[in-house]
N, C-alpha and C positions, 0 to 999 in steps of 0.2 A: 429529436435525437439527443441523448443524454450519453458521457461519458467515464466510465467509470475506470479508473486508474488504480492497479493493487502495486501495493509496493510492501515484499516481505523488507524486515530491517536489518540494516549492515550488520556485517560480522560482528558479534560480540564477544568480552574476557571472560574466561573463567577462568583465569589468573586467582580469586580467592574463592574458595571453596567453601567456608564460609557465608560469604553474600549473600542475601535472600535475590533469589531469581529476578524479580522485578525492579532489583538495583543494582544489575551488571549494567557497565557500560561497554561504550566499540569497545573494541583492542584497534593496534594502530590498523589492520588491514581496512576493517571497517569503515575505520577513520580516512583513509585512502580509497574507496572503492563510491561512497556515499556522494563525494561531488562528481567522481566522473558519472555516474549513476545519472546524476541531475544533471549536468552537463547536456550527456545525450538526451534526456528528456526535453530540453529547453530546445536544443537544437532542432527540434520536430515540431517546434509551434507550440507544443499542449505544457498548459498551466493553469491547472486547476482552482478553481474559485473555493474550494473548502480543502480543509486537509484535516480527515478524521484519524484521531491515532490515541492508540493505546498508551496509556501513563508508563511504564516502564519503560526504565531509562535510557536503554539501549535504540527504542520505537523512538521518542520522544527527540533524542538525538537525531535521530538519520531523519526524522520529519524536519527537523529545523535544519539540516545543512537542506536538504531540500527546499524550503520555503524559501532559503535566502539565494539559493542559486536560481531559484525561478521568479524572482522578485516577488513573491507572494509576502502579502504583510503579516505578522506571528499572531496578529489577533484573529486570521483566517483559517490560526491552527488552532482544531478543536479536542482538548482531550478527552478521551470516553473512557469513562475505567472496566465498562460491559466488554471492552475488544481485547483485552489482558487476557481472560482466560474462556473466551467465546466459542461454542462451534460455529459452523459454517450457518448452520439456518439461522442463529442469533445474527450474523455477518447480516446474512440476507435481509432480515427482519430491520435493524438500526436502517440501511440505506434504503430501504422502504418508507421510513420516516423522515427522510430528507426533506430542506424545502424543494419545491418545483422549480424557482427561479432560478437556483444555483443548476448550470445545464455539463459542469466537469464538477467532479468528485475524486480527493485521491481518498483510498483507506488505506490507513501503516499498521502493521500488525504483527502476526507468528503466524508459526505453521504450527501444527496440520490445519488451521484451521481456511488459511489464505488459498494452500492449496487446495482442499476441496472446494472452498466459493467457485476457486476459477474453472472448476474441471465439472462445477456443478452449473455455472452461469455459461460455458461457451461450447456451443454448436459442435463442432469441428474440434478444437484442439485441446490435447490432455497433458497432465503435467503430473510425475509419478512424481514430484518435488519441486518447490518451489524453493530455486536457491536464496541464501542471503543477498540480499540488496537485488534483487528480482524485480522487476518493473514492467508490468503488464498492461497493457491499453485494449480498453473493452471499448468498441461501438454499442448500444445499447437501442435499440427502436421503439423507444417510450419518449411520451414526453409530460409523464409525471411518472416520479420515484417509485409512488407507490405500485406501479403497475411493471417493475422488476419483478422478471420470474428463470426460474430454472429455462437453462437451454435458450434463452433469446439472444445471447451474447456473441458477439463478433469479434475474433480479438485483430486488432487491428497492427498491433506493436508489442515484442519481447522483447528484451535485454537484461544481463547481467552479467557481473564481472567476468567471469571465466568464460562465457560468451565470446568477449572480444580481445582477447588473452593471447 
């Protein structure tokens, strides 16, 4: 069994309009939502051994308040610059290529693309949006990456902020 863990990234500013896209940061809500986020993620046991995430700065952020609330060490955090601006089967494709040994996976990323992975990866449950700082937990019945496919996913755990508001 492999576990795949999505996590869309906290609230971000668009305080300057200006800013190229990939160098907004949180805004404070973000900044506020991103530990309770991981809070509850820690509380349920799961701490992923990789944390793959997209280089812009807002992902990047809410990956690292994650990694340090889950004791995960930063060198476990891996940046892919393919998940910035990726579809969903690109999604699919990168955690396809995962090592085997690694048996949890988080992905940090954006929508649309997170949301269709999840609504393309799990059985049972659908998701017309994946809120900011969204945190999803996939059971998976493989026991190598590569053999991730459409429809085998179990989602085992949801939460995000407005959730528990």
């Amino acid at each position: 069994m492999k576990t795949l863990i999505l996590l869309r990234h906290a609230k971000s500013s668009w305080q300057d309009q200006a800013q190229r896209d990939i160098d907004r940061p949180l805004n404070e809500r973000g900044r506020q939502d991103a530990p309770l986020m991981a809070d509850n993620l820690h509380k349920r046991g799961t701490h992923p051994q990789r944390i793959l995430c997209s280089p812009a700065l807002r992902t990047v952020s809410t990956a690292e308040i994650f990694a340090n609330h889950l004791s995960i060490p930063k060198e476990l955090l891996q940046l892919e610059r393919q998940i910035y601006l990726a579809g969903s089967g690109h999604l699919l494709h990168l955690m396809r290529q995962q090592d085997d040994k690694l048996d949890s996976m988080m992905l940090v990323g954006h929508n649309p693309a997170l949301t269709d992975l999840f609504n393309e990866l799990c059985r049972e449950a659908r998701l017309d949006n994946m809120p900011t700082c969204c945190v999803a937990e996939l059971s998976l019945p493989i026991t190598q990456w590569s053999r991730l496919d459409v429809g085998q996913a179990e989602l085992k755990y949801i939460d995000y902020p407005k959730k528990i508001i």
